[in-house]
N, C-alpha and C positions, 0 to 999 in steps of 0.2 A: 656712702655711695660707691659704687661697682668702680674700678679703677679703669682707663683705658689702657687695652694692651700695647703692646712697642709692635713694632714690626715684622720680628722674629716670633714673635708668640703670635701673630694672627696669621705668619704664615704656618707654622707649626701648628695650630687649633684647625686651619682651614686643609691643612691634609689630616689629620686626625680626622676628619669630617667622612674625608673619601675612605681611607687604611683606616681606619681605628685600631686594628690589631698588629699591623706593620710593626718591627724590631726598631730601638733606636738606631742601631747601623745601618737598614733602609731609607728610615724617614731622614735620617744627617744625609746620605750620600742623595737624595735626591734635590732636598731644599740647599745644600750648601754648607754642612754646619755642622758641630761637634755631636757624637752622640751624648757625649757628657752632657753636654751643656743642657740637649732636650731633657734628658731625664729629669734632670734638676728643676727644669722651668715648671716640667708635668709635674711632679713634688708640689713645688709651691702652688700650682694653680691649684690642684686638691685641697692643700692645705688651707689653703683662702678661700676656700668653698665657692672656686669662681666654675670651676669643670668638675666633671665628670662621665665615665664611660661606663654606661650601663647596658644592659643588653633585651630588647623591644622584642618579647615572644611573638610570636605567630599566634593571628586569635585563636588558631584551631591548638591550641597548646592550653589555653585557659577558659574559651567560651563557644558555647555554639548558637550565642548569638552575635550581630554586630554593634556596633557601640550607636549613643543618641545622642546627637546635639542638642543642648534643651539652652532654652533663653527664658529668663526670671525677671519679670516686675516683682517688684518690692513695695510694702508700704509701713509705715511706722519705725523703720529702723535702716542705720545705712548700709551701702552694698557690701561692705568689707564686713562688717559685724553679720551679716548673711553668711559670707559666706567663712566666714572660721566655725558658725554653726555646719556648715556643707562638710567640712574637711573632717566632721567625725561620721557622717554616712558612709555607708558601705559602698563601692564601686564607684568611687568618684576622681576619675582620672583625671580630668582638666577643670580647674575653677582660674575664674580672670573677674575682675572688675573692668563694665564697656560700657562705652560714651553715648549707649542710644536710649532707642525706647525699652531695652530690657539692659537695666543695667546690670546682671550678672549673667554669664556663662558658665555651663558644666557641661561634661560631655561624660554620660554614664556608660559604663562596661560591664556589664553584670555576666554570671556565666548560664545563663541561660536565657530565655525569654520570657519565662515566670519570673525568674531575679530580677528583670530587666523592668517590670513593669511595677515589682511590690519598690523597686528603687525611686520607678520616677514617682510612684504614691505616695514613697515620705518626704519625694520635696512636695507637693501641697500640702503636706503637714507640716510643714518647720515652719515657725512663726517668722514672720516676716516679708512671707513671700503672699502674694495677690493673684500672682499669675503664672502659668505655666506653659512655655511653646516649647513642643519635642518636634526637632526633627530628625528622625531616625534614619540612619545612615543604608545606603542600598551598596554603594560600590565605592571603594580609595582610590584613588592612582597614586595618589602622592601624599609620600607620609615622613614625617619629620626625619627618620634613620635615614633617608638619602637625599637631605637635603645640600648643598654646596654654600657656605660662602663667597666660594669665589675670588680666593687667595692666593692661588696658586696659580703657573699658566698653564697656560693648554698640553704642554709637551708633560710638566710634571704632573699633569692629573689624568695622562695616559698614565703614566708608571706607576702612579699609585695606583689607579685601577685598576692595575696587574696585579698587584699585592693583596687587593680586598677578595680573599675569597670567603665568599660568601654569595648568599642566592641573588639572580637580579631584583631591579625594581619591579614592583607589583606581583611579580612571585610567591612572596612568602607570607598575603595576610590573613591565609585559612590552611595552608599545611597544618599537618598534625600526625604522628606517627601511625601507621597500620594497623599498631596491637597496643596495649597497655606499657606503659613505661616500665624499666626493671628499676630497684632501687637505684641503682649507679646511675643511670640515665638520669632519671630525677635529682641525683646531686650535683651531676654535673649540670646540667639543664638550671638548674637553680645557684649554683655558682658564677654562673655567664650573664645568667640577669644581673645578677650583684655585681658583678665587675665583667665587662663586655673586654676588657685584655687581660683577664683570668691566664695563666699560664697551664699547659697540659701540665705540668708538675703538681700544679696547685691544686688543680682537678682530680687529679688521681690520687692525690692523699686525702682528698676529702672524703670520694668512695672507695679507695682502696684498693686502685688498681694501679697495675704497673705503670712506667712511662709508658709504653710501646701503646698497650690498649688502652689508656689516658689521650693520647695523641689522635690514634683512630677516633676514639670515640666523639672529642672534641670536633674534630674536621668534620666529622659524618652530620653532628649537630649543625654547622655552622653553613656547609655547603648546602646542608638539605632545606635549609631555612627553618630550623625549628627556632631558632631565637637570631634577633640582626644586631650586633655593637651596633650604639649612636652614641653619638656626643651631647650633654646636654651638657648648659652654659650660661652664665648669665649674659642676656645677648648686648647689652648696655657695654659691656668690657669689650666688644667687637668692632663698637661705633654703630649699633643699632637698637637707637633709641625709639623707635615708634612700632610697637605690634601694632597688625590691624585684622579683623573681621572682615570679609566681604560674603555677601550673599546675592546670588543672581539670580533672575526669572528667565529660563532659556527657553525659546523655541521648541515644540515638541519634534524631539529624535533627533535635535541638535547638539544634546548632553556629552555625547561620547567628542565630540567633534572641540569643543568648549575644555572639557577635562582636559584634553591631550594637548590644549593652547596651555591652560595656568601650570600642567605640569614643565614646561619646558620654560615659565619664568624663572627668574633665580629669586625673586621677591618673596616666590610661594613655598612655603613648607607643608600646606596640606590642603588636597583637594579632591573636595569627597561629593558622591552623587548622592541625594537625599531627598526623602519625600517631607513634602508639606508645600505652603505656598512659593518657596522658593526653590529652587531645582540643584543648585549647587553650593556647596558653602568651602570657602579658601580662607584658610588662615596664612601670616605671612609679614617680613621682617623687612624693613628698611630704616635708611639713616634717621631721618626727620619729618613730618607732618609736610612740608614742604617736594621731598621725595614722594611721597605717596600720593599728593596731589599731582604730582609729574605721570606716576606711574597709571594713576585713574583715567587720565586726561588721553595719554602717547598708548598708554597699552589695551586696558580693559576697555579702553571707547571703542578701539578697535575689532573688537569682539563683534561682528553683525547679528548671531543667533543672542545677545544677549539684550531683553528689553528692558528689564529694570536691575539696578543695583542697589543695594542696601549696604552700606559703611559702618563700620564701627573701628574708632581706636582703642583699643586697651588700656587701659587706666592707671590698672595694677595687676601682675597675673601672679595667683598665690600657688598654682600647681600644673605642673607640664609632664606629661608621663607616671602619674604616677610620685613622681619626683615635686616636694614642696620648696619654695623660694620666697625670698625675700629681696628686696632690693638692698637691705645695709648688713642684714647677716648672710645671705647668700644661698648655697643652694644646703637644702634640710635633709628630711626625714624622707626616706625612701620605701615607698610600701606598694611594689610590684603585686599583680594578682596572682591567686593561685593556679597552680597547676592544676590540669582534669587528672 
């Protein structure tokens, strides 16, 4: 089981959330604290396979479609043994075990809408599976790279702010370069996925290029939103033990209205407009089963355009980004999509 972090490491992870690319001499002088000591800590979390900074292309970087939230009934076999069959499909960026009527989640990414469709046809072919609800994604607002824990105050999550350059929210999830990538571009661009605080040194030895046009090149990537450092983490070591699903039925032409509320919860890590019987669907992190009945109750009731909800807790989630996890070995195997 995931270890609780100390106090210095959730404030340290919860500005890595905002900076992810921030120097240790920035992130010490704004939290209080040694640089040494950050490096050290980042080290071990790596090492413990508790974090990691990876870096979230811009779909217009690997697809010119958008991704599908699909919900799977099962019969003859349990949801986990489902979905470790999932985890060898192609384009399958999110698998979770959920407490409802469809007890697995997948959300498909394929690079086009031919991929997109021969994908969702081999989940009705994987044994196991009964049933298949897609709901295909129209518009994000909010996407897990600029999510907040909400660890830091107000004053230091200005100044981090400062530091994060990179594109705003909702900016960057269809950019995609003007013309063809050159090689360099592609290694760089593929180095930043792999490690989202990739250093211009490191980058320019991989393609070849000097520090000077290393450094340009990196910034140019990073400002222009071809790819966003995020932080992924196993969120239990935070003090947050309960993922949850939510799906809403919103008023017609109320949807923009509804997004622009869950994106401004801290609860919510993603909130997407989507077609099928439900009009929204939020994913999203809190303490306890207890907090979320809080937050269902004080917050989402509050929502006038919204008439129906649909809940689900998470159970177990075996892949977030691309990025595979475990609850006692941690976070795994990393297999980012290709570039166009």
């Amino acid at each position: 089981m995931t270890a609780l972090l100390d106090a210095l490491d959730r404030r340290f992870v919860g500005a890595l959330h905002i900076a992810p690319r921030a120097s240790w001499d920035d992130l010490a002088s704004i939290l209080v604290a040694d640089p040494s000591t950050l490096k050290r800590r980042y080290d071990r979390l790596l090492r413990d396979r508790v974090l990691r900074v990876i870096g979230q292309l811009s779909w217009g970087m690997h697809s010119t479609s958008m991704p599908v939230h699909v919900f799977l009934d099962i019969v003859g076999d349990t949801p986990l043994a489902v979905i470790e069959r999932l985890r060898g499909l192609p384009h399958m960026q999110n698998l979770a075990q959920l407490s409802g009527r469809y007890p697995v989640y997948a959300s498909v990414h394929a690079p086009s809408e031919e991929a997109t469709s021969r994908a969702v046809d081999q989940l009705f072919a994987t044994p196991g599976i009964r049933r298949v609800s897609a709901l295909p994604s129209l518009r994000t607002v909010r996407r897990g790279s600029f999510w907040d824990p909400q660890f830091v105050t107000p004053t230091e999550r200005e100044e981090l702010v400062a530091l994060a350059d990179v594109a705003a929210p909702g900016d960057s999830n269809t950019v995609s370069p003007n013309k063809p990538l050159t090689a360099q571009e592609r290694a760089a661009v593929s180095a930043l996925v792999r490690d989202g605080r990739a250093t211009a040194a490191s980058v320019g030895r991989a393609g070849g290029l000097s520090a000077s046009a290393a450094h340009r090149l990196v910034r140019r990537i990073l400002t222009e939103g071809w790819v966003k450092p995020r932080v992924e983490i196993q969120p239990e070591s935070l003090g947050f033990f309960c993922n949850f699903h939510l799906r809403l039925r919103v008023r017609p032409g109320r949807t923009p209205d509804v997004l622009a509320m869950l994106a401004t919860m801290s609860q919510v890590r993603l909130a997407a407009h989507v077609a099928g019987d439900m009009s929204v669907l939020c994913a999203g992190v809190v303490a306890d089963r207890a907090e979320l009945a809080a937050f269902l109750d004080r917050q989402v009731a509050d929502i006038p355009e919204v008439d129906i909800a649909a809940v689900d807790v998470v159970l177990a989630e075996r892949r977030r980004y691309w990025l595979d996890r475990d609850p006692v070995r941690g976070l795994g195997s990393f297999t980012p999509p290709e570039l166009n």
